[in-house]
N, C-alpha and C positions, 0 to 999 in steps of 0.2 A: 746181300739182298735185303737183310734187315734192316739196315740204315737207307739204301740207296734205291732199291730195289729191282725191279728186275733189271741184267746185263743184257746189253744190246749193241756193246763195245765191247771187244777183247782183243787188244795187240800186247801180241808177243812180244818181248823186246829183250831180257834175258839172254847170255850167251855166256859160253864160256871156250877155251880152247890153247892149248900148247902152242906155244911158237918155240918150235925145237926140231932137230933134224929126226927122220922117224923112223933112226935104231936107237932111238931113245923115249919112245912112244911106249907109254906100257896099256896093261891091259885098263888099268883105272883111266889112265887116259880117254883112253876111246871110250867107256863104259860113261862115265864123267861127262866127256862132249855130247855124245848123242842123245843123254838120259836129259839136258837141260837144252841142249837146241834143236831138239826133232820130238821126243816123248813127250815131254814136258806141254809144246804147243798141242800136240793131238791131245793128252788129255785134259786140257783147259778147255779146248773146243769142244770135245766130248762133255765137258760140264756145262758150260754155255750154250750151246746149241740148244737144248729144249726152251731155255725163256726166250730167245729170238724167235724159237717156230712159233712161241704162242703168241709174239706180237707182231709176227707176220713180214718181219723183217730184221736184219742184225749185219753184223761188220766183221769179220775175221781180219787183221791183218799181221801177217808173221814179217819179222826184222829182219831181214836176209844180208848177202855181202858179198862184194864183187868178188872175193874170195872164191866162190862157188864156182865160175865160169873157169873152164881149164886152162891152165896156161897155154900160151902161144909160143912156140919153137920146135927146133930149134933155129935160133940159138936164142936161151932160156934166158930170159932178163933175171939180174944178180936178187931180185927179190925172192924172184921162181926157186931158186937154187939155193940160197941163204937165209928166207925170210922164217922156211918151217910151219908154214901155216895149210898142210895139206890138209891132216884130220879137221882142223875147222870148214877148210871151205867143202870138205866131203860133207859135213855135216849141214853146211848152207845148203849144198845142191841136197841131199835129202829132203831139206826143210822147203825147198822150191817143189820136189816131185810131187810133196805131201800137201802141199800148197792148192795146187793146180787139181790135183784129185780134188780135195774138199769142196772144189770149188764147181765142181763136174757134180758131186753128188749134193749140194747144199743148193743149186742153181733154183731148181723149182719154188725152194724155203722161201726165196726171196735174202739169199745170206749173201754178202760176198766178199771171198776169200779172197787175199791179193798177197804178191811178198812184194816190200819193197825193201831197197838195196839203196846204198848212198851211192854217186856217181866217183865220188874222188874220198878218200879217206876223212874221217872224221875223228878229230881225236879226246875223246873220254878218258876218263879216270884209266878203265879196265884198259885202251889203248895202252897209255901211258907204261901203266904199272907190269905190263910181258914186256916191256922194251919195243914192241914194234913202232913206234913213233920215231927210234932211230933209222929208220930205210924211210921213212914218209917228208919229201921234198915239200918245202911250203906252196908251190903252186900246184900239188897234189891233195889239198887239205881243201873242204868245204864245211861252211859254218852246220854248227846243231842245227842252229835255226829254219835252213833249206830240208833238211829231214822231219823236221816237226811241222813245217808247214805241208810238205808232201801224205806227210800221213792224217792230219788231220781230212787233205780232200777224198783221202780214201774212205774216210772212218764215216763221210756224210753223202757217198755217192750214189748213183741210182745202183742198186744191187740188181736190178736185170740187165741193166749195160755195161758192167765194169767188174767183172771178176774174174778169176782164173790168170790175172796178171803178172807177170813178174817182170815189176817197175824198177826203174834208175829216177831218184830225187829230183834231181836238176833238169832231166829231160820232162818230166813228169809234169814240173812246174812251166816249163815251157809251152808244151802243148797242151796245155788248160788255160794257160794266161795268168798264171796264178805269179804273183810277184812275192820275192824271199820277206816276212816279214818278223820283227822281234819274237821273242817267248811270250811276251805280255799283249801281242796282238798290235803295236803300235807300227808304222810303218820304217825298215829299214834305211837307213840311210844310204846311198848306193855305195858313200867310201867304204863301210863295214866291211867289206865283200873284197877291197881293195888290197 
């Protein structure tokens, strides 16, 4: 606040979580996931929230992941079954429930809460380094890029029409007309994407 001054932007983006089968989930485990991807965003917001009410306006957006949605079966796709990613995507669906509330009580503020989710995997450092990028097919990966441009339209949207959401990137982009564009802002090339 001292440099920058007051917050009127705050997305979540921080996660952490096990990809392991869950008799092997300990208690740090779970204590671990939910303290950085559920705690964590409520009490940023809980910080944030008074400089956005005194400017009469402000952005929440939590990083979510299709993780969260329950799997389909049976019969369980070998991801479902082998990938080990339940405590995370439990923690995603919390961080959607907690979402949509703030976004129920922040309404009047003029704040608005939204989670967004990438459509098809993306893979990061933190992907990389648990192994799950081994089960992620290449025509299952979608660039950073379509998640950065996704959340930037959230982070400058009208806060009386567009909260309590819980968005998919690529669809997002779509139905705004919003086209996928570099980190630097400069227009994507379509092969990128190819």
């Amino acid at each position: 606040r001292e440099q920058l001054g007051p917050i009127d932007i705050l997305v979540n983006n921080a996660a952490i979580g096990p990809y392991r089968a869950f008799e092997k989930f300990s208690h740090r485990d779970f204590e671990s996931t939910f303290r950085l991807n559920v705690l964590a965003p409520l009490e940023l917001s809980q910080l944030t929230v008074p400089d956005m009410r005194r400017r009469g306006c402000g952005w929440i957006l939590n990083i979510s992941s299709a993780t969260a949605r329950p799997p389909q079966g049976p019969p369980f796709m070998v991801w479902d079954q082998k990938g080990g990613h339940h405590l995370y995507g439990a923690s995603k669906a919390a961080l959607e429930r907690l979402t949509v509330g703030l976004a129920a009580e922040l309404q009047e503020d003029r704040i608005a809460v939204n989670a967004l989710a990438p459509l098809m995997a993306v893979i990061t450092p933190g992907v990389s380094a648990v192994g799950a990028d081994k089960w992620i097919r290449p025509e299952m990966i979608e660039p950073v890029e379509a998640m950065a441009e996704a959340a930037l339209a959230l982070c400058c949207c009208d806060p009386a029409k567009s909260t309590g959401r819980l968005l998919y990137s690529l669809p997002l982009l779509a139905e705004l007309g919003r086209e996928v564009r570099n980190l630097d802002g400069s227009v994507r090339p379509a092969s990128a994407d190819a």
